[in-house]
SEKOLVEX-616189 format. One line per 3 residues: number of its first residue (from 1); their letters; for each residue x, y, z of C-alpha. Coordinates in nm, 2 decimals, always signed. Example, Ala and Ser with C-alpha at 12.3 -4.5 7.8 and 13.67 -1.06 7.14 Angstrom:
! residues 2
1 = as = +1.23:-0.45:+0.78; +1.37:-0.11:+0.71
***
This chain:
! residues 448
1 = xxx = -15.63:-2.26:+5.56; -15.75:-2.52:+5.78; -15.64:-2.33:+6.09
4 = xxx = -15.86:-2.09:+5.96; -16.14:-2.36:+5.91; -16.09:-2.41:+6.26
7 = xxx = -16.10:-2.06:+6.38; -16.41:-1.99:+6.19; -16.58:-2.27:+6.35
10 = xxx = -16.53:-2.22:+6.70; -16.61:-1.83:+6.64; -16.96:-1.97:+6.45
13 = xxx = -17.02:-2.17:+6.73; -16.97:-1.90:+7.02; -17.19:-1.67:+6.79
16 = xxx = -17.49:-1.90:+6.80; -17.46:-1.99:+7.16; -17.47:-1.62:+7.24
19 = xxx = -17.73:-1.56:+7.00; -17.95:-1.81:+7.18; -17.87:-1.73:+7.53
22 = xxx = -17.92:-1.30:+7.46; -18.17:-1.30:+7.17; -18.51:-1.54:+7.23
25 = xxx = -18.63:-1.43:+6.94; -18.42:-1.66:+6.74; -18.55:-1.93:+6.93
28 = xxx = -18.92:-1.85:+7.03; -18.98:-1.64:+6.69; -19.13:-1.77:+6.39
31 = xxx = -18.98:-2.06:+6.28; -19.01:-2.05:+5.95; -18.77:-1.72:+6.02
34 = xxx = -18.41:-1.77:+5.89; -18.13:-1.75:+6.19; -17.95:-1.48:+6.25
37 = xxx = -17.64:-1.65:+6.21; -17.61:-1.90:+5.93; -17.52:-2.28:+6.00
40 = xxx = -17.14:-2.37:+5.99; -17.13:-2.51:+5.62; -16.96:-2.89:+5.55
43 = xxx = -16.63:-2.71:+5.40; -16.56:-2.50:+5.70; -16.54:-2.78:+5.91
46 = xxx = -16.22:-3.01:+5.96; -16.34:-3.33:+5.82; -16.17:-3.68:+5.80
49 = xxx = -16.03:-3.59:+5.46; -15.86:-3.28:+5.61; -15.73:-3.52:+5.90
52 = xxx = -15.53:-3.76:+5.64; -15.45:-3.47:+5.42; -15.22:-3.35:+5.70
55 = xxx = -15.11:-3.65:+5.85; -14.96:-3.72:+5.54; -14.83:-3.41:+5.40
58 = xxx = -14.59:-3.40:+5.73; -14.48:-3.74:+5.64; -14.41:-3.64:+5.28
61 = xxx = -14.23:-3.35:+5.38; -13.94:-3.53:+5.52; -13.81:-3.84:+5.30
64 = xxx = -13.55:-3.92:+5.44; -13.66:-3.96:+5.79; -13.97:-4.17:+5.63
67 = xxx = -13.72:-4.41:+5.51; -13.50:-4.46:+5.82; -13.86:-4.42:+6.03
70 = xxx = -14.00:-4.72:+5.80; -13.65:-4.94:+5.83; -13.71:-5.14:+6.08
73 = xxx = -14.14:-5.21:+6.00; -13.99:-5.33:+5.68; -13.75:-5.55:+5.79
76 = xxx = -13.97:-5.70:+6.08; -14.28:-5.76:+5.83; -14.04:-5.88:+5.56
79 = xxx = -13.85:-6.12:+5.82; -14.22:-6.28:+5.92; -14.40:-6.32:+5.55
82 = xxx = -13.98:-6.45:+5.43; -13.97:-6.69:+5.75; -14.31:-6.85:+5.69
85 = xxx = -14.31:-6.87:+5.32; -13.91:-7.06:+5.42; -14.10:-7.28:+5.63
88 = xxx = -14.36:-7.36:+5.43; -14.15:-7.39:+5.07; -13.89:-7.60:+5.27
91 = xxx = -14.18:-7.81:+5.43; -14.29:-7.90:+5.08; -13.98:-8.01:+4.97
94 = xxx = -13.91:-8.23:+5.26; -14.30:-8.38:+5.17; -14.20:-8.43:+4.81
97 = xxx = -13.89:-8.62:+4.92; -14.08:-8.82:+5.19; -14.34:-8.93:+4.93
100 = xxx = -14.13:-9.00:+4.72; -13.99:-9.26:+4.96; -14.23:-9.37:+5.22
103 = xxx = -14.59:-9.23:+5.04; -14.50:-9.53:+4.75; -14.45:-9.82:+5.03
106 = xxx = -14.67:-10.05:+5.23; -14.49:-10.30:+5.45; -14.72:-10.61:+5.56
109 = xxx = -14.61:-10.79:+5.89; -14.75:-11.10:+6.11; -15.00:-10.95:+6.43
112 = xxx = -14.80:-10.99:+6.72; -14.94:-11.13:+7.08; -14.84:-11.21:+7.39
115 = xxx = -14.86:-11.57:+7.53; -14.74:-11.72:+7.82; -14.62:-11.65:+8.20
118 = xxx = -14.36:-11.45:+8.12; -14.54:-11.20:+7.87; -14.35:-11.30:+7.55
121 = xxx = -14.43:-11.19:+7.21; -14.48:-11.40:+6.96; -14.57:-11.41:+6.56
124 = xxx = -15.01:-11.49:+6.55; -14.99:-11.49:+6.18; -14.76:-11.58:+5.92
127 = xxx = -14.64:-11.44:+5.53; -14.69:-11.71:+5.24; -14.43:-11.78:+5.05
130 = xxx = -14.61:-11.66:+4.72; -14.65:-11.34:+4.88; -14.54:-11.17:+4.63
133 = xxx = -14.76:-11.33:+4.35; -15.07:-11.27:+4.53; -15.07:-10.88:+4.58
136 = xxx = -14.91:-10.81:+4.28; -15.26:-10.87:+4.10; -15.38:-10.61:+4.37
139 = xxx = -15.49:-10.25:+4.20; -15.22:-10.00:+4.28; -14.91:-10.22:+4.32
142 = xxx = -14.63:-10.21:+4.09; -14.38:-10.45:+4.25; -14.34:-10.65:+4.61
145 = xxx = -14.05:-10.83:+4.78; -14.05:-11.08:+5.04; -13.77:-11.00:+5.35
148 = xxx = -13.67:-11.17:+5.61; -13.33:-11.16:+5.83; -13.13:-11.50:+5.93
151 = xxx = -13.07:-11.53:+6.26; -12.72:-11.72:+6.29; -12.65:-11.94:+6.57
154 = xxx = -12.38:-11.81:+6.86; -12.07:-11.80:+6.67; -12.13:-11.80:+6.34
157 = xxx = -12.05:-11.50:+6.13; -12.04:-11.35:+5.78; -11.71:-11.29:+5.66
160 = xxx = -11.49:-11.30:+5.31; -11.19:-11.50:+5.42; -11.26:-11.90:+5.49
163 = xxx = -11.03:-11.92:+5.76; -11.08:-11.76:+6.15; -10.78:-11.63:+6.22
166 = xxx = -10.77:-11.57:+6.63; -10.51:-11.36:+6.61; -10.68:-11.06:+6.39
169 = xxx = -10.87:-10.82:+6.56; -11.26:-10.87:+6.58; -11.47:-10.74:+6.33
172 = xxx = -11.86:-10.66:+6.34; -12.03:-10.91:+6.11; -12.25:-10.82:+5.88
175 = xxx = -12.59:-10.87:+5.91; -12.77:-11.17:+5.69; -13.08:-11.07:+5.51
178 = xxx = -13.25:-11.37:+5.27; -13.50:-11.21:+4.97; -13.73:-11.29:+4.70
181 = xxx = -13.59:-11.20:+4.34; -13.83:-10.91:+4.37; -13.60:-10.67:+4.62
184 = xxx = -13.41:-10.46:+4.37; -13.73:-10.35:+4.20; -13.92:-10.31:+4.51
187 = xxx = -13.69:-10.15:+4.73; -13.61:-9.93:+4.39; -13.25:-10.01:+4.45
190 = xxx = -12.95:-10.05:+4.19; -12.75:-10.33:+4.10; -12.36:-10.17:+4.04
193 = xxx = -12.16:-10.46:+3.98; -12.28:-10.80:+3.87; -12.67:-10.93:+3.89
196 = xxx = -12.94:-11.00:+4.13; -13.01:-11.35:+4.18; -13.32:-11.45:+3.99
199 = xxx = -13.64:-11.72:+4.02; -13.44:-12.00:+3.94; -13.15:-11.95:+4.21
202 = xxx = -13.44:-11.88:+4.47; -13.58:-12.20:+4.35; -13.30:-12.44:+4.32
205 = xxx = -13.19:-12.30:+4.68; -12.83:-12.20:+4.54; -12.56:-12.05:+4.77
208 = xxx = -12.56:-11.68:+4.58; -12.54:-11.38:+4.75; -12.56:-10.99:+4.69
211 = xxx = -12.34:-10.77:+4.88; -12.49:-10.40:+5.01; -12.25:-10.12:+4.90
214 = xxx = -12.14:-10.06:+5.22; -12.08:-10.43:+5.34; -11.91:-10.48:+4.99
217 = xxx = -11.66:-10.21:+5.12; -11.61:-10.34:+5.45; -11.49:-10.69:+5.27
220 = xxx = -11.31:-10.55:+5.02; -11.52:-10.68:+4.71; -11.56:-10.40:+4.46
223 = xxx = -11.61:-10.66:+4.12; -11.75:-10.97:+4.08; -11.57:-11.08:+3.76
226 = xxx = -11.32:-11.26:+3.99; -11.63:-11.45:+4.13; -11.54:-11.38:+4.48
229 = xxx = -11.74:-11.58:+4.78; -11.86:-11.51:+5.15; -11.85:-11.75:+5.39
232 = xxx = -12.21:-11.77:+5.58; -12.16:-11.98:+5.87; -11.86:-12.15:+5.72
235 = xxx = -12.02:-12.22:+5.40; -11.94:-12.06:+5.08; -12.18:-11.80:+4.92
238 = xxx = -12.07:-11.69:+4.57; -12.10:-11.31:+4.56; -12.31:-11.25:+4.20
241 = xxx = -12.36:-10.88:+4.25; -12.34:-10.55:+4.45; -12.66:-10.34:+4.50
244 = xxx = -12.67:-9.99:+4.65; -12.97:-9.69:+4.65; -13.18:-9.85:+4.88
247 = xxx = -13.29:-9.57:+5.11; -13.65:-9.75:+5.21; -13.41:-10.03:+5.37
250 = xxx = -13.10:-9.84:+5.49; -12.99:-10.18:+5.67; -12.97:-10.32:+5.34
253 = xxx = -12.69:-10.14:+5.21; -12.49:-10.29:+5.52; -12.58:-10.66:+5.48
256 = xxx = -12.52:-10.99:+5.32; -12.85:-11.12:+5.07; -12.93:-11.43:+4.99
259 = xxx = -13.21:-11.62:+4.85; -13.49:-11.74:+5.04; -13.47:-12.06:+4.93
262 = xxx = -13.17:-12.09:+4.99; -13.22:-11.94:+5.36; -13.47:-12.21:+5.41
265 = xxx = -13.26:-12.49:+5.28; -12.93:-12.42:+5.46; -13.07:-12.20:+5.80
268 = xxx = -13.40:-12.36:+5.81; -13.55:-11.96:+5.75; -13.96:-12.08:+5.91
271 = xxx = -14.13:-11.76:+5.74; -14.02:-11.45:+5.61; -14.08:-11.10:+5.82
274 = xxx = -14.18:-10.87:+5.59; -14.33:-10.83:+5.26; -14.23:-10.44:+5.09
277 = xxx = -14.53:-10.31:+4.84; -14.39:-10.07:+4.62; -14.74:-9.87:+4.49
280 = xxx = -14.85:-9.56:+4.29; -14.90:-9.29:+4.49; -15.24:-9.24:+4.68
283 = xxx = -15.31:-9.62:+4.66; -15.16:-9.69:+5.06; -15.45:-9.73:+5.20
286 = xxx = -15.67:-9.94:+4.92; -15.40:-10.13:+4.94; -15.33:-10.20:+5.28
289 = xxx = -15.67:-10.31:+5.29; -15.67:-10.54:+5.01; -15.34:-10.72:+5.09
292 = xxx = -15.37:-10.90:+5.40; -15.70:-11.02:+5.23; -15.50:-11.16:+4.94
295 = xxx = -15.24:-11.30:+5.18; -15.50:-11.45:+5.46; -15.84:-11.42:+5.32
298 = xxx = -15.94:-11.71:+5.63; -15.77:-11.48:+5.86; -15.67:-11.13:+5.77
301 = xxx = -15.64:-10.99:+6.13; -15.34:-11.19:+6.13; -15.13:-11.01:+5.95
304 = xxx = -15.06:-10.61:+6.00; -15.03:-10.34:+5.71; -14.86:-10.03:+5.74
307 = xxx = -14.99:-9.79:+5.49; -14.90:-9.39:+5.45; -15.10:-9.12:+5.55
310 = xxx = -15.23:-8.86:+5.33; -15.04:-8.62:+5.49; -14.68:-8.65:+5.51
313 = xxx = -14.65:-8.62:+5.95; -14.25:-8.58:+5.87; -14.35:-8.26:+5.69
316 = xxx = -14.58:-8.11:+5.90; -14.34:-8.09:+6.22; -14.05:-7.99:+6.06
319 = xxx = -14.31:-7.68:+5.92; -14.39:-7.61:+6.28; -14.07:-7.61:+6.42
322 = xxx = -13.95:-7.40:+6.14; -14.26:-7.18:+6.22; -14.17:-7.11:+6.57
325 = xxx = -13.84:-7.07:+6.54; -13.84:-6.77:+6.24; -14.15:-6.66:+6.43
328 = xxx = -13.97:-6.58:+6.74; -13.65:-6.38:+6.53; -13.98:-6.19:+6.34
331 = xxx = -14.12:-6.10:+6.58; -13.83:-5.96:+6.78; -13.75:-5.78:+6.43
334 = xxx = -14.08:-5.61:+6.43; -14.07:-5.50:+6.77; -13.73:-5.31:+6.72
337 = xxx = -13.96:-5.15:+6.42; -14.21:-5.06:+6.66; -14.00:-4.88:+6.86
340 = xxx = -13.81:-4.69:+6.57; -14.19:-4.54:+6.45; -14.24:-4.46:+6.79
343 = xxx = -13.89:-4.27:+6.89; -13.98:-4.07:+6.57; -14.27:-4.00:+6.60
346 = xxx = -14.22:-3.85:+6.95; -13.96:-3.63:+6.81; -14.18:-3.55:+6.56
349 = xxx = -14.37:-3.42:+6.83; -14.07:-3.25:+7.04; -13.97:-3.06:+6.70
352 = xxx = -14.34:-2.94:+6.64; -14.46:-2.82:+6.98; -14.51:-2.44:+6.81
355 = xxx = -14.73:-2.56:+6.59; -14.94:-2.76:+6.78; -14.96:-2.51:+7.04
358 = xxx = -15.07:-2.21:+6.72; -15.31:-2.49:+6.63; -15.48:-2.53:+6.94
361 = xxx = -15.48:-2.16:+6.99; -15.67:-2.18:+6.68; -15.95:-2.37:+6.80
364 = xxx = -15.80:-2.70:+6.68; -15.91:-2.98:+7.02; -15.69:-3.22:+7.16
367 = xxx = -15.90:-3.51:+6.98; -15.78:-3.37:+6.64; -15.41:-3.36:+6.77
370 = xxx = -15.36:-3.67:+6.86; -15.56:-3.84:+6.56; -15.32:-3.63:+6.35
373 = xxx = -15.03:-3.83:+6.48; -15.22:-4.12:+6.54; -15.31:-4.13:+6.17
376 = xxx = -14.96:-4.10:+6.08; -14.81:-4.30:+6.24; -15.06:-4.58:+6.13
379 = xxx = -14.97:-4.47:+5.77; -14.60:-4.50:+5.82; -14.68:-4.85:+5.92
382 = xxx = -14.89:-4.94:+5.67; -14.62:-4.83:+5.39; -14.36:-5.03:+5.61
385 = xxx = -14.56:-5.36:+5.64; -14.68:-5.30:+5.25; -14.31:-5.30:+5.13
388 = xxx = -14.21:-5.55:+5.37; -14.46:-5.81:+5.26; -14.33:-5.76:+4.86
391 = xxx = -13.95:-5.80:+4.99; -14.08:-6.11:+5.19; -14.21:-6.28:+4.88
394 = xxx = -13.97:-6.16:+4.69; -13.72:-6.34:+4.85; -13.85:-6.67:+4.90
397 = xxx = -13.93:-6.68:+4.53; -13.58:-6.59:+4.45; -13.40:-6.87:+4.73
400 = xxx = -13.69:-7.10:+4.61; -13.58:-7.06:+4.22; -13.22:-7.05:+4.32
403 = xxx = -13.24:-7.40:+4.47; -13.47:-7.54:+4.24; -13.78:-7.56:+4.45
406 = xxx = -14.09:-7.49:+4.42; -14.21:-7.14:+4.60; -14.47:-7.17:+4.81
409 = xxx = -14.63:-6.82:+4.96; -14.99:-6.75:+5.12; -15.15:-6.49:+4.95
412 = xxx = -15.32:-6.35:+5.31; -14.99:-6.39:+5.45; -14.89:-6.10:+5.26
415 = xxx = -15.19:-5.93:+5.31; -15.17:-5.99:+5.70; -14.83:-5.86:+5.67
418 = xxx = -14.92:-5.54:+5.53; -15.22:-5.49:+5.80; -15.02:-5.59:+6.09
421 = xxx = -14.75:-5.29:+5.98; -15.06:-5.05:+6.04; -15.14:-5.20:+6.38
424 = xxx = -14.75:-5.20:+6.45; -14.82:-4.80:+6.39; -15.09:-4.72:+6.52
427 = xxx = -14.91:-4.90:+6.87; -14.66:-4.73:+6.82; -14.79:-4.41:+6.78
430 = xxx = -15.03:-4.41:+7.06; -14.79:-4.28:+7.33; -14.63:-3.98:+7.13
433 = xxx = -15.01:-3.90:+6.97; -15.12:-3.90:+7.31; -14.86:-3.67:+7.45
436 = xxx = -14.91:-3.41:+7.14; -15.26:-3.37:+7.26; -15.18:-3.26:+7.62
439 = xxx = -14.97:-3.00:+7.52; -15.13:-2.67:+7.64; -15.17:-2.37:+7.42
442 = xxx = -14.96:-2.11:+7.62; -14.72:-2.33:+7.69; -14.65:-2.43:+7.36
445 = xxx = -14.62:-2.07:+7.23; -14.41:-1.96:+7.50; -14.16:-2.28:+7.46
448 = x = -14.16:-2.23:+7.09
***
């Protein structure tokens, strides 16, 4: 019928041209005369509608092939919109586990300088003692601890047995670390045998200690009921507890604690190093501000705080590197698909050389045979990036809800998806779309 269309058309066309060219009547006459041969009517021409209408009805005709031809667009779209929804779920779990970490802490330090010839860096502020007190009346703080490591003289070591035996093989002493009652709390750790020491240990400088999990190992204390003791520098600490979870100070779990006061009396500790905020979340930098005011209100610059970002920095690379990586594999994917639509579609072409050739005998142009297969392979595409996109969402809700995450997929990811399997076509078609229409009439009928 639409060869007919076609045929009809060209014929109408020749007729008026030779009307025009033999008959001057028709064109100097009276022009309110009607023409001798009536105008080619909207249905008798091949319109866009006509164009899609047989695109498609090729496409339908062979299923099967439409699903092997649509394979590999599905799998390359549904690899990209999977890959970046991964990256950016997984990104939002690893930002969820940072904040929950590092987005509730603010860590106050003495300024540093240098001074003299040889470029040294020195302390140009120090913590107060009642460090603690003071920001904990701060807006946004829940709890602070003061830290500070001991520096023992050459020689001395941390070790559970009271006598150096020079015989046994050396052993890496752990490392001595004097607190405020505060650290447990602060730091969010867990005591696991025993008790933290308290105000009035700190105060009366008494020779407690808490053991990390790890350095409790290493020494062979696992209970306290036996009231064990460490021997700091030859003098003996009685171990009152073992405290382990403290993933803001990893070092911690390794180390020997002791009180400050008791640093100060026995080790002559001059000023603790670091003061640990523990806030609510979205309070770092309100905080930061306000504390080294509450610590040095005569000189703030002093002292340094290290406050969170909004964003979680951690998050955002590991999103990218994620990103590039899965980008790299799509991409590859969705080439291969590319290639499948365009193998096709140029047998397609191969397999249907009798009927292009009838068509263009017909009056059919070349425009119109290649937009046919142009159009369809763009279709193809389209239906290969639309399922493609679902799959992809589909499957990071499913990993997502499997591992008890939360699923996070851009809406115009999908949507991009679904568009960039048309462009994928219509690449992909442009070659065999462009061959169909350089296949000569004659020829065609004489091969097919």
């Amino acid at each position: 019928m639409r060869a007919l269309r076609w045929r009809r058309g060209q014929r109408g066309q020749a007729d008026a041209s030779t009307e025009q060219e033999g008959g001057g009547a028709a064109v100097t006459g009276d022009p309110t005369a009607a023409p001798l041969v009536p105008a080619i009517t909207h249905a008798d021409r091949f319109t866009f509608q006509d164009l899609v209408a047989e695109a498609t009805a090729d496409i339908g005709s062979r299923p099967a092939r439409l699903v092997m031809t649509i394979m590999g667009t599905v799998l390359g779209i549904a690899s990209l919109v999977a890959t970046l929804g991964f990256a950016q779920t997984a990104a939002g779990q690893i930002a969820s586990q940072f904040d929950g970490a590092a987005a509730t802490r603010v860590v106050v330090t003495a300024a540093t300088a240098q001074s003299g010839a040889k470029n040294t860096t020195v302390a140009a502020g120090r913590l107060p003692w009642d460090a603690p007190d003071r920001v904990a009346l701060l807006a946004g703080v829940e709890s602070a601890a003061l830290l500070g490591e001991v520096e023992l003289a050459e020689g001395e070591t941390v070790t559970a047995v009271p006598v150096n035996d020079p015989s046994a093989p050396a052993v890496s002493s752990p490392r001595l670390f004097s607190a405020s009652p505060e650290l447990v709390d602060a730091e969010e750790g867990e005591v696991v045998a025993g008790r933290f020491f308290d105000q009035g240990h700190d105060t009366r400088a008494d020779r407690v200690a808490v053991l990390g999990a790890r350095a409790a190992e290493r020494m062979g204390i696992n209970r306290v009921d036996s009231q064990p003791s460490v021997f700091v520098a030859g003098i003996a600490y009685a171990v009152v507890g073992i405290v382990d979870g403290m993933e803001r100070r990893s070092e911690l779990s390794d180390a020997v604690i002791i009180p400050i006061g008791s640093a100060r009396a026995d080790f002559g500790l001059l000023a603790p190093s670091d003061l640990d905020i523990r806030i609510v979340v979205g309070a770092g930098p309100q905080v930061a501000e306000q504390s080294v005011l509450a610590l040095q209100p005569d000189d703030p610059d002093s002292l340094e705080a290290n406050a969170p970002s909004g964003s979680s920095d951690l998050s955002q690379s590991v999103q990218s590197d994620v990103n590039v990586v899965f980008l790299v594999l799509g991409v590859i994917a969705l080439l291969a698909g590319g290639l499948g639509i365009a193998n096709v579609t140029l047998l397609s072409v191969m397999e249907r050389i009798g009927e292009i050739g009838l068509r263009r005998a017909l009056g059919a142009t070349r425009r119109q045979i290649g937009s046919q297969f142009m159009v369809e392979s763009v279709v193809i595409g389209f239906i290969g990036g639309l399922i493609g996109s679902a799959l992809g969402v589909l499957a990071v809700i499913v990993v997502a809800v499997v591992q008890g995450w939360t699923p996070v997929a851009d809406p115009l990811v999908a949507v991009a998806g679904a568009l960039l399997g048309a462009v994928v076509g219509w690449g992909s078609g442009w070659y065999p779309a462009r061959r169909a229409a350089r296949i000569e009439p004659v020829e065609a009928l004489r091969g097919g």
